[in-house]
DSSP file (Angstrom, degrees, kcal/mol; ACC not computed):
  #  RESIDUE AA STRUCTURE BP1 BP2  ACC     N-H-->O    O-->H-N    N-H-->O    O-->H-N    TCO  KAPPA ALPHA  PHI   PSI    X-CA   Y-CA   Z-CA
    1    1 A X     >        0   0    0      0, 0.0     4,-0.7     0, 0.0     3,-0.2   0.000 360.0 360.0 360.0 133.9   28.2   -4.5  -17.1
    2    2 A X  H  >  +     0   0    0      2,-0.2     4,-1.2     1,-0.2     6,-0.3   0.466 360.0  78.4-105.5  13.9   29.8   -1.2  -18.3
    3    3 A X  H  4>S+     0   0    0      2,-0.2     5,-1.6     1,-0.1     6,-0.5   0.892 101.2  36.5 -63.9 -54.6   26.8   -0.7  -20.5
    4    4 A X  H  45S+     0   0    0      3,-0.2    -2,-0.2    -3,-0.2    -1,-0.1   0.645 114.1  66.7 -74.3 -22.1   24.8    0.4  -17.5
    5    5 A X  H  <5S+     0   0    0     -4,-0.7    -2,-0.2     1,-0.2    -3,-0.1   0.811 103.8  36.6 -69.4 -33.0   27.9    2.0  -16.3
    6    6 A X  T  <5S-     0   0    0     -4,-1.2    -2,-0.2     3,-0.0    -1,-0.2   0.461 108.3-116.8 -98.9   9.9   28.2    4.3  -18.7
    7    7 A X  T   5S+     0   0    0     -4,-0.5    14,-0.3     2,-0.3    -3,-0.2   0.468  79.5 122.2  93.3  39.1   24.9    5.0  -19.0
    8    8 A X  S   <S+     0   0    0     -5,-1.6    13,-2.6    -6,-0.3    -4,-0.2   0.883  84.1  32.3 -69.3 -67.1   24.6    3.8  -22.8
    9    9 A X  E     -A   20   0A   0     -6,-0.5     2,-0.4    11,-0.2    -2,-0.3  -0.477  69.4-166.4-111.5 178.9   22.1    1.6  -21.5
   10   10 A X  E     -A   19   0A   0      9,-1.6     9,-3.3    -2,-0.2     2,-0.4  -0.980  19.1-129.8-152.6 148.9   19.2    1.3  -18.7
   11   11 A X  E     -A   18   0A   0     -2,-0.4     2,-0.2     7,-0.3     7,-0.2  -0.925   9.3-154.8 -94.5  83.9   17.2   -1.3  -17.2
   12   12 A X        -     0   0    0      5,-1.3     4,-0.1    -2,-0.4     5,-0.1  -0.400   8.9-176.7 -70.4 130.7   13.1   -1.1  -16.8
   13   13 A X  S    S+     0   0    0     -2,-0.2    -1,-0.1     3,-0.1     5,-0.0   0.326  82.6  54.3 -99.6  -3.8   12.2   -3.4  -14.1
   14   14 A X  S    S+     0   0    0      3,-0.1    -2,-0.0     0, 0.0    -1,-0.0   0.723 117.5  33.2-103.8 -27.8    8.6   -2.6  -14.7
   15   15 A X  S    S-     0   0    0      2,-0.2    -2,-0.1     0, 0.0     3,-0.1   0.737  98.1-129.0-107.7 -21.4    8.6   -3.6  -18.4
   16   16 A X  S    S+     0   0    0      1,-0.4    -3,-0.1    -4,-0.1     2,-0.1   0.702  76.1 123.6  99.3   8.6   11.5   -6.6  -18.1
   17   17 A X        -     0   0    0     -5,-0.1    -5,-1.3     2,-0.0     2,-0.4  -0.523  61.3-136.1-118.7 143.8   13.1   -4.4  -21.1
   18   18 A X  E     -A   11   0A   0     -7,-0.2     2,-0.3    -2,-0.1    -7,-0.3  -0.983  21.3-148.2-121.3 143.3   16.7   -2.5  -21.6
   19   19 A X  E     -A   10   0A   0     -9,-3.3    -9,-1.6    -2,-0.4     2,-0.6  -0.915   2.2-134.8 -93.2 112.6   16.4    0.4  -22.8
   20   20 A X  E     +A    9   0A   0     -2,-0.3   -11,-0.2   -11,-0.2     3,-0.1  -0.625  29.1 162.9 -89.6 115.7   19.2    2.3  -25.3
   21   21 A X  S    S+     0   0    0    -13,-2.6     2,-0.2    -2,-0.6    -1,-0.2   0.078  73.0  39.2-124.5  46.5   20.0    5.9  -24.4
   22   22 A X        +     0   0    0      0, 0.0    -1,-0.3     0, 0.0     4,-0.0  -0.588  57.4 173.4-164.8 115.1   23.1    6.3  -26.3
   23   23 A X  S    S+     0   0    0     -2,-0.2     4,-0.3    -3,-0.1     3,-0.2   0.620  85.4  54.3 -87.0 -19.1   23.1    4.6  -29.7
   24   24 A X  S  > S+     0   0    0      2,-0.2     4,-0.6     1,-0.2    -1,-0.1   0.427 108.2  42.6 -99.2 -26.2   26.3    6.1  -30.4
   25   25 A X  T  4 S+     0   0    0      2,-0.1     4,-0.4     3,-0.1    -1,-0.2   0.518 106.8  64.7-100.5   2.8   28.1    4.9  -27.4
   26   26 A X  T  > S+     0   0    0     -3,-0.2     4,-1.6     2,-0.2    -2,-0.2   0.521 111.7  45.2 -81.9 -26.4   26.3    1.0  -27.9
   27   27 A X  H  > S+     0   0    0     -4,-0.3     4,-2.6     2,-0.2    -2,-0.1   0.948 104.5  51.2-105.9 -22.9   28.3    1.2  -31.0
   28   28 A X  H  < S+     0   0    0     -4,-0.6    -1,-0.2     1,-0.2    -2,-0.2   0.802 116.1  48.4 -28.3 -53.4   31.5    2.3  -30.0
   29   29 A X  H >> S+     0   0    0     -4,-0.4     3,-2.5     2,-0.2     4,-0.6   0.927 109.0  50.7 -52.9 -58.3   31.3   -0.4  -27.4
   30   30 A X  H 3< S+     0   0    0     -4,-1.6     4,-0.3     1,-0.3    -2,-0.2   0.871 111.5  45.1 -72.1 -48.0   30.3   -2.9  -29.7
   31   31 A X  T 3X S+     0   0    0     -4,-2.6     4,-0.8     2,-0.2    -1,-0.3   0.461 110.1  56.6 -66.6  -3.5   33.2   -2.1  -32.1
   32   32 A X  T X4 S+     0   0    0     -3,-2.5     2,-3.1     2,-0.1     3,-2.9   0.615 109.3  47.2 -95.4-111.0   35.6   -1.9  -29.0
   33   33 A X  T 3<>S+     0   0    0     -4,-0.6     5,-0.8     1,-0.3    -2,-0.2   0.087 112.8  54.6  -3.5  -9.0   34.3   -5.9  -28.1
   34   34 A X  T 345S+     0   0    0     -2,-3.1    -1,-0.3    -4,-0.3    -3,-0.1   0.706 106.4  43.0 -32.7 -72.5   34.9   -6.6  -31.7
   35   35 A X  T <<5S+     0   0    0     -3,-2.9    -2,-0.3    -4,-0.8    -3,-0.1   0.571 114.8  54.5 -77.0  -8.2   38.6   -5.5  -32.2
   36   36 A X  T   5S-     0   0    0     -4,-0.2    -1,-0.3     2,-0.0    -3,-0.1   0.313 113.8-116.8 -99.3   1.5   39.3   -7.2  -28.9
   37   37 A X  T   5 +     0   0    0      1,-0.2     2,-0.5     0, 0.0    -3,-0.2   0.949  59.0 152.3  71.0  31.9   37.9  -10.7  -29.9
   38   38 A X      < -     0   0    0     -5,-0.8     2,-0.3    -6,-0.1    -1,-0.2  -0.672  54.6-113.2 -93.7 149.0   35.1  -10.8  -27.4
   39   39 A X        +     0   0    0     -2,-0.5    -6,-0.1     1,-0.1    -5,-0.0  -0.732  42.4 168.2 -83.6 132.7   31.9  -12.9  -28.3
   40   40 A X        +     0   0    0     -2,-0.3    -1,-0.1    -6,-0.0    -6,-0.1   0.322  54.5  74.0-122.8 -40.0   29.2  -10.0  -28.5
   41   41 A X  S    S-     0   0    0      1,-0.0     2,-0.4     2,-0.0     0, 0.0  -0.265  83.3-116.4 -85.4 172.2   26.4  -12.3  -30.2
   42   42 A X        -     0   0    0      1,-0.0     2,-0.7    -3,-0.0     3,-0.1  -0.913  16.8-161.7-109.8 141.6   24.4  -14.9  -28.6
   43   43 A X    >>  -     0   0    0     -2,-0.4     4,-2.2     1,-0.4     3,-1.7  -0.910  10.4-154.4-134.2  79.2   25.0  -18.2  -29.9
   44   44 A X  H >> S+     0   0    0     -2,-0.7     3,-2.6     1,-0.2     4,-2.0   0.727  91.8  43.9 -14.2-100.9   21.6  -20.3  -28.8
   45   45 A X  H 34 S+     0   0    0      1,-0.3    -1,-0.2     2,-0.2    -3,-0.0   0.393 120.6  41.2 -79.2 -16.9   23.2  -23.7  -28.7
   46   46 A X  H <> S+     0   0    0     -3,-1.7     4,-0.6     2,-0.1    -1,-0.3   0.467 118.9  38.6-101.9 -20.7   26.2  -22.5  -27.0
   47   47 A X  H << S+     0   0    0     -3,-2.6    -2,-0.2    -4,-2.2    -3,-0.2   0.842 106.6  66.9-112.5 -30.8   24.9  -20.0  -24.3
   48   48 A X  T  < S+     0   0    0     -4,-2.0    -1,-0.2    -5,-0.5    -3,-0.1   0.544 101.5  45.9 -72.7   9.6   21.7  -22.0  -23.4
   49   49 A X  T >> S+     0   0    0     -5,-0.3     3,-2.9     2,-0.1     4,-0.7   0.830 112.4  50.3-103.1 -68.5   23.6  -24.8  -21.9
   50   50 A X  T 3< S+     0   0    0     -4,-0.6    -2,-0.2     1,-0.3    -3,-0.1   0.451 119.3  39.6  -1.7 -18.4   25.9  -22.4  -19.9
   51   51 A X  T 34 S+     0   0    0     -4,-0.2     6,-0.3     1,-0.1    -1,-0.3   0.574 102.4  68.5-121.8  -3.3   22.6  -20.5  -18.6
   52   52 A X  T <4 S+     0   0    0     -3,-2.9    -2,-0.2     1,-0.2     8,-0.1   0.760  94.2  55.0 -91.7 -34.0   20.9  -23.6  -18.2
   53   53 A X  S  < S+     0   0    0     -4,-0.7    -1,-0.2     4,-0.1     2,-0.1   0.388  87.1  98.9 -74.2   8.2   23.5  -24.7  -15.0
   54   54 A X  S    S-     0   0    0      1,-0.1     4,-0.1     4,-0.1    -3,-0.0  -0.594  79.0-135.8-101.7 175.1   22.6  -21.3  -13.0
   55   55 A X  S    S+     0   0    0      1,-0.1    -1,-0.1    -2,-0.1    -3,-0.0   0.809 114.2  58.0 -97.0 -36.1   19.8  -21.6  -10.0
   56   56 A X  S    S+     0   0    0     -3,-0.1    -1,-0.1     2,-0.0    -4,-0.1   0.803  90.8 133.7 -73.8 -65.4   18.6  -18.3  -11.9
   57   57 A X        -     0   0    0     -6,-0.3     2,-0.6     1,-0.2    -5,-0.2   0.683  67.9 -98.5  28.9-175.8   18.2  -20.1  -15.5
   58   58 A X        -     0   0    0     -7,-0.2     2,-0.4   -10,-0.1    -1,-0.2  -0.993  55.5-105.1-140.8 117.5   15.6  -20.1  -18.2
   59   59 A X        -     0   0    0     -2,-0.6     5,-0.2     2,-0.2     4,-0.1  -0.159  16.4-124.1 -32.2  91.6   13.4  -23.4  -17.6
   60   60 A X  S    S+     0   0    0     -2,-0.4     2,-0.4     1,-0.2    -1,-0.1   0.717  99.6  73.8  -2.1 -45.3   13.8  -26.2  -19.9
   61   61 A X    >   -     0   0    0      1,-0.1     3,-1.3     0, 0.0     4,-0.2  -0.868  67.2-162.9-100.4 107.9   10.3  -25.8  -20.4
   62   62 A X  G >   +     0   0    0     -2,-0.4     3,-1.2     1,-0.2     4,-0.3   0.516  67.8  98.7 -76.5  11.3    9.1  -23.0  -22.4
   63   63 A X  G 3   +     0   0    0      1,-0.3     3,-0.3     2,-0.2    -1,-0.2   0.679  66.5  75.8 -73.2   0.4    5.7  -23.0  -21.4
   64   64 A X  G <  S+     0   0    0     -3,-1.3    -1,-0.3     1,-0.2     6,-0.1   0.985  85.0  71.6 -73.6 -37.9    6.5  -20.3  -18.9
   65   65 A X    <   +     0   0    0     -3,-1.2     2,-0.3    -4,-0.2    -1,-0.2   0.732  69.1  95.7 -40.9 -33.3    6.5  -18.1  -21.8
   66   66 A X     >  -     0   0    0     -4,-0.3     4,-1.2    -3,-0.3    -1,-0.1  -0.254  51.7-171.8 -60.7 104.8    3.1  -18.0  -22.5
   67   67 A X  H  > S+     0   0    0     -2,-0.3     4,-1.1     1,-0.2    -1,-0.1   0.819  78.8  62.9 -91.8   3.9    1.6  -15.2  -21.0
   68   68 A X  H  > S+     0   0    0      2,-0.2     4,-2.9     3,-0.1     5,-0.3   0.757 100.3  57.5 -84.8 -14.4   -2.1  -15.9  -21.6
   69   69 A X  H  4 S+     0   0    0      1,-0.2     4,-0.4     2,-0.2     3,-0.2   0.998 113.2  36.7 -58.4 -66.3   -1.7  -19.1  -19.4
   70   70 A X  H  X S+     0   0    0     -4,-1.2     4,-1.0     1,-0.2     3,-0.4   0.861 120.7  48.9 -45.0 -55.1   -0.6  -17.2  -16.5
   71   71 A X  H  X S+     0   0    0     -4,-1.1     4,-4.3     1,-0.3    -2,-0.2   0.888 111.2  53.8 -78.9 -20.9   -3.2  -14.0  -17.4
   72   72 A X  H  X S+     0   0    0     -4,-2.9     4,-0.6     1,-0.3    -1,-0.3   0.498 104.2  49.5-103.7  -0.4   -6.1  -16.5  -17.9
   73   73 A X  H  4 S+     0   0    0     -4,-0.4    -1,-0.3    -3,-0.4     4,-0.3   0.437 113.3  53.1-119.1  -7.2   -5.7  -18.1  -14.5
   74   74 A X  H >X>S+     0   0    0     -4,-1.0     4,-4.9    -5,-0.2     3,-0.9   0.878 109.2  44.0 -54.2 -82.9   -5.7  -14.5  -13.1
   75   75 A X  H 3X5S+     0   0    0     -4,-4.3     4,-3.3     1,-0.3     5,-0.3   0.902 116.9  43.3 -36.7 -72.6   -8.7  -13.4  -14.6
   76   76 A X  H 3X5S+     0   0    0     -4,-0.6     4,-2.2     2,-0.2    -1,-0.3   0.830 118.1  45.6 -52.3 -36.0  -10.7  -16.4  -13.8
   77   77 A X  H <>5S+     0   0    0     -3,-0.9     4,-2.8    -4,-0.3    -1,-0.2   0.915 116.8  50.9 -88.0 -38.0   -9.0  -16.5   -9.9
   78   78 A X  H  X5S+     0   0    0     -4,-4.9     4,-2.5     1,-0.2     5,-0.4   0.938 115.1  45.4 -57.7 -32.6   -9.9  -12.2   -9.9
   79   79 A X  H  X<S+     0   0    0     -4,-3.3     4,-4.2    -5,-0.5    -2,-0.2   0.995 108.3  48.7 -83.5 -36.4  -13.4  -13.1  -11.0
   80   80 A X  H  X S+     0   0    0     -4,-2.2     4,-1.2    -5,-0.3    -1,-0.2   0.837 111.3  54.2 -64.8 -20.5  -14.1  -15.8   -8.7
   81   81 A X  H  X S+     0   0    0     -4,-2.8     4,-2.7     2,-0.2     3,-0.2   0.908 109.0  54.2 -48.8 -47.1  -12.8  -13.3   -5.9
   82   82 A X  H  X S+     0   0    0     -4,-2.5     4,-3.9     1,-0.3     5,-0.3   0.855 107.5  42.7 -60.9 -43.5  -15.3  -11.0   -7.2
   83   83 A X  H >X S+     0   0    0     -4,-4.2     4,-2.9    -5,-0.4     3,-0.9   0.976 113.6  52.3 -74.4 -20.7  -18.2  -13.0   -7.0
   84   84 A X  H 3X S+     0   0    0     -4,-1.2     4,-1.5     1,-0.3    -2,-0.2   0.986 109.4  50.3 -88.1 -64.5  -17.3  -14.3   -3.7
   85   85 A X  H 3X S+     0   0    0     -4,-2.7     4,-1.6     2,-0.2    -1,-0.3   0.708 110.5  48.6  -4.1 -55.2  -16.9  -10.8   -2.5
   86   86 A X  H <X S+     0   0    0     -4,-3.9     4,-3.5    -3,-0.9    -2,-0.3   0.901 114.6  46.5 -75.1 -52.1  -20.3  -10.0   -3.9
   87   87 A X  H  < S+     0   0    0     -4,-2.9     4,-0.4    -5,-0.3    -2,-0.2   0.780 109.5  54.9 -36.3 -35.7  -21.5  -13.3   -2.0
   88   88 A X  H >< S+     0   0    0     -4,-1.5     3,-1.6     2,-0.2    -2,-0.2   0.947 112.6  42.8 -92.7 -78.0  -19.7  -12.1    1.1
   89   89 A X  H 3X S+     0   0    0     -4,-1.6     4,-2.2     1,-0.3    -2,-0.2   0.900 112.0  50.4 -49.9 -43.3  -21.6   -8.6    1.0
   90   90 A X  H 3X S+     0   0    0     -4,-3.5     4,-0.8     2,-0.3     2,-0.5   0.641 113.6  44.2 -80.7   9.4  -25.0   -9.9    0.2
   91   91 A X  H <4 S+     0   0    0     -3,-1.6     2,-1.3    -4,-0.4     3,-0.2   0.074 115.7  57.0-108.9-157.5  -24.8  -12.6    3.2
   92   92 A X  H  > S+     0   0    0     -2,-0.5     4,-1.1     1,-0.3    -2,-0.3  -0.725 108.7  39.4 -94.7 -22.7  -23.5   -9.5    4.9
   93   93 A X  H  X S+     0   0    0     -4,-2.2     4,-0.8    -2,-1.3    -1,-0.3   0.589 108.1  58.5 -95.0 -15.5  -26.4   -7.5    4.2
   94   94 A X  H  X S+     0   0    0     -4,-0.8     4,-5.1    -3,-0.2     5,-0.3   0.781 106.2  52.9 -59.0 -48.0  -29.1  -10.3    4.9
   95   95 A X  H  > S+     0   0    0      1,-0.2     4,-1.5     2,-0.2     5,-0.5   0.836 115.5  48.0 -70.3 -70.6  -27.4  -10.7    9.1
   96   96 A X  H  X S+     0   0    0     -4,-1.1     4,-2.0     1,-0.3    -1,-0.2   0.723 105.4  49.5 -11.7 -66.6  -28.0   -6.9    9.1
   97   97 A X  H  < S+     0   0    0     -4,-0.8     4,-0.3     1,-0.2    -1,-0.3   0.949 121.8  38.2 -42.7 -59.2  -31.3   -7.2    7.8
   98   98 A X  H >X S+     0   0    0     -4,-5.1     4,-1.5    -3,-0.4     3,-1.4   0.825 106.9  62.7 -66.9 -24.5  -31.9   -9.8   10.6
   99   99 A X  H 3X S+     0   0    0     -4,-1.5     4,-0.9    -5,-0.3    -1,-0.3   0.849 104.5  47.5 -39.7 -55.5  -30.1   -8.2   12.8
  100  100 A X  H 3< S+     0   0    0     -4,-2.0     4,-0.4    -5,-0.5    -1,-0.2   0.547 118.3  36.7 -97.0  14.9  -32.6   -5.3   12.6
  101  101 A X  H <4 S+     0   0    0     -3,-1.4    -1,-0.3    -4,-0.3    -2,-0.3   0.235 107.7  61.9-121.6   2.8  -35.9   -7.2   12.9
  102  102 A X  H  X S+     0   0    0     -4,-1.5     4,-1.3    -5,-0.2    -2,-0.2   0.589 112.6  39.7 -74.3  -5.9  -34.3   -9.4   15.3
  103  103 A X  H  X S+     0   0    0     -4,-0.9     4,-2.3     1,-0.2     5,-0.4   0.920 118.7  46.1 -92.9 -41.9  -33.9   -5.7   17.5
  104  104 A X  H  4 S+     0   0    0     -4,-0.4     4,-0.5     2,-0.2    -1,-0.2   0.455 115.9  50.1 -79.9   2.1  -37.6   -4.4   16.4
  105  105 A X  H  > S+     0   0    0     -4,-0.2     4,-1.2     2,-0.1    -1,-0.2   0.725 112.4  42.8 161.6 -72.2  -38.6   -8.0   17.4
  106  106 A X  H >X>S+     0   0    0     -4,-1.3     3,-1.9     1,-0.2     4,-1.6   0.965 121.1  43.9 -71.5 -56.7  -36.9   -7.9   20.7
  107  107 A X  H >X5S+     0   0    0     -4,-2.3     4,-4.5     1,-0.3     3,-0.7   0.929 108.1  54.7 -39.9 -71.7  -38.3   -4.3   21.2
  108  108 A X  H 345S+     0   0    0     -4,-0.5     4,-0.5    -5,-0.4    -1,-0.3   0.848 113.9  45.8 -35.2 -44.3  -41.6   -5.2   20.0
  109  109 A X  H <X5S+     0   0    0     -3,-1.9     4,-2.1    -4,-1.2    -2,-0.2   0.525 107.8  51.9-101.6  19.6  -41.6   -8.1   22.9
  110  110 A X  H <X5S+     0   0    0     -4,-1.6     4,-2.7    -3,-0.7    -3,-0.2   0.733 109.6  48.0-102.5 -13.7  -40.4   -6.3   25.7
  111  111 A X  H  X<S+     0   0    0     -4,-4.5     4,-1.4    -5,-0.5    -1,-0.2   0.857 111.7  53.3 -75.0 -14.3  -43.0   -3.5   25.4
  112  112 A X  H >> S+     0   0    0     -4,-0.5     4,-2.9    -5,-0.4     3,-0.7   0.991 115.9  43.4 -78.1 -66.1  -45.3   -6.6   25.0
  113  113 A X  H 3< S+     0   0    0     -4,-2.1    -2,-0.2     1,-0.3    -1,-0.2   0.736 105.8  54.1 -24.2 -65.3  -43.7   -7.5   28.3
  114  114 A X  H 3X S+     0   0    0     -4,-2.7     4,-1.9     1,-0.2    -1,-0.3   0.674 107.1  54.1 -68.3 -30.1  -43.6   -4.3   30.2
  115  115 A X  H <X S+     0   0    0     -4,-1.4     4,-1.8    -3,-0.7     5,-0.2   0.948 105.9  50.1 -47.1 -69.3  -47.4   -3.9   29.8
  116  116 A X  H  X S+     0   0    0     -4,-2.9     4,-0.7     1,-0.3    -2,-0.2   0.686 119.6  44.9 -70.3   7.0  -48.4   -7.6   31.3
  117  117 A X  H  > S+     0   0    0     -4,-0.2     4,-2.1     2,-0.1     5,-0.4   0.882 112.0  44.4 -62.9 -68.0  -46.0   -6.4   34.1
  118  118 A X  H >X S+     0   0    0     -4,-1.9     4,-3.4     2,-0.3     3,-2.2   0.866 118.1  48.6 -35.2 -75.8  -47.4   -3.1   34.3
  119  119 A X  H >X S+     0   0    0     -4,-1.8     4,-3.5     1,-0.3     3,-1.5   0.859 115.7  41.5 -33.3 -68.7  -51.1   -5.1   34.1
  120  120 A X  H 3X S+     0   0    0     -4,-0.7     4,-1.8     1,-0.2    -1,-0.3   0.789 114.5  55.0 -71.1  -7.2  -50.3   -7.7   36.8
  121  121 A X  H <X S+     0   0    0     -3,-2.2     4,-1.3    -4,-2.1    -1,-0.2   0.850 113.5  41.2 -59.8 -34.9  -48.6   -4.8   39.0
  122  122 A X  H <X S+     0   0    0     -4,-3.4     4,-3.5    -3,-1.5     5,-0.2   0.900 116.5  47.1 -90.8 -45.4  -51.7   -2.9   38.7
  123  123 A X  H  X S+     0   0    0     -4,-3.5     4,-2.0    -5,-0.4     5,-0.5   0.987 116.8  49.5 -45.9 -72.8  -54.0   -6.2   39.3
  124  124 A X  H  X S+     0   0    0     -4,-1.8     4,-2.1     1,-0.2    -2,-0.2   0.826 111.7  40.4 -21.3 -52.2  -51.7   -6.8   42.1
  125  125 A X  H  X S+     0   0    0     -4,-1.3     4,-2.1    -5,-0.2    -1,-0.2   0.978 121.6  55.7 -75.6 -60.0  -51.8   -3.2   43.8
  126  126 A X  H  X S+     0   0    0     -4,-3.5     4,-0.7     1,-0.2    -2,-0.2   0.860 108.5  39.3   1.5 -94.2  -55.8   -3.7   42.8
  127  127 A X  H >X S+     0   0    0     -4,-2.0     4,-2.6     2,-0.2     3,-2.4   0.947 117.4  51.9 -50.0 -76.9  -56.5   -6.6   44.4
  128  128 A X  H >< S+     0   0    0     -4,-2.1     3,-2.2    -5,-0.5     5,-0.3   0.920 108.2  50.8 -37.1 -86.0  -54.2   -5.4   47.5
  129  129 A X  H 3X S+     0   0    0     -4,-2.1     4,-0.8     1,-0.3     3,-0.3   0.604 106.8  58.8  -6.3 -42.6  -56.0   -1.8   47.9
  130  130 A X  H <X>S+     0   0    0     -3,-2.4     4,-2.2    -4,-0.7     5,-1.3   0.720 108.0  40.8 -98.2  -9.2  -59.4   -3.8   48.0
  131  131 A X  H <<5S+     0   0    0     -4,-2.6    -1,-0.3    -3,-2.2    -2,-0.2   0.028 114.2  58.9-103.6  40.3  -58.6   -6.1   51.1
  132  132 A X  H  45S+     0   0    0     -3,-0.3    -2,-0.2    -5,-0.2    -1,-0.2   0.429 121.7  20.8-112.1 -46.7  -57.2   -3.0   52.5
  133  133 A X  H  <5S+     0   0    0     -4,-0.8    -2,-0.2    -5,-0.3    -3,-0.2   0.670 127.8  38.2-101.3 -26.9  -60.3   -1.4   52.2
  134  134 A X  T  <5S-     0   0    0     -4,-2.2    -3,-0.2    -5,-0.1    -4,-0.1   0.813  99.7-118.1-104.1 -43.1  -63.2   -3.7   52.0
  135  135 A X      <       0   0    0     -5,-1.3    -4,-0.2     0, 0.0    -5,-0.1   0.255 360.0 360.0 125.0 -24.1  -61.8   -6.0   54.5
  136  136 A X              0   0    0     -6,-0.6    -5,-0.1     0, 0.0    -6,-0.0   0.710 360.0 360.0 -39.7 360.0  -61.6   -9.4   51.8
């Protein structure tokens, strides 16, 4: 296109827009593509069947236009992310939780443990000590 070649015009990929930054060389052009008998306008009935054969094409179906269709099955699929995210944290912050009374738990029964060693060690040693000494 020598529109973009000559810089008259430029091409946002972010808005889907061309942009004119020479109005004075878009008409110069335009008036060249005039006096030479080139088709400048778009002739719906004649250029959508022509655009219609490309892989590239504009849909049959115009519902693709519709941009709330498209925004509104965002939003709703971004919100359900959110709460499941939010689900996601608070089941991650309950296995914490258990996490850290299953440890004060485990703690809690191995000191429980290490006594009623300690105790039958000491019975043991006890017990041992007195037939050592009394003779039982």
């Amino acid at each position: 296109m020598e529109f973009g070649k000559r810089n008259v015009i430029r091409y946002d990929e972010n808005d889907y827009v061309y942009y004119i930054c020479d109005l004075d060389g878009l008409v110069i052009s335009y008036e060249k593509r005039v006096k030479q008998g080139k088709k400048c306008l778009w002739d719906y009935d004649i250029d959508i069947n022509r655009i219609r054969g490309d892989i590239f094409s504009i849909p049959k179906d115009g519902r693709y236009r519709l941009p709330t269709g498209l925004a509104e099955d965002l939003q709703s699929e971004l919100k359900r992310l959110q709460k499941e995210l939010k689900r996601i944290r608070n089941e991650q912050k309950e296995i914490e939780n258990e996490l850290k009374n299953l440890k004060i738990r485990n703690l809690d029964q191995l000191q429980h443990n290490i006594q009623k060693r300690e105790e039958l060690l000491f019975n043991i040693s006890r017990s041992l000590a007195k037939k050592i000494v009394y003779g039982y």
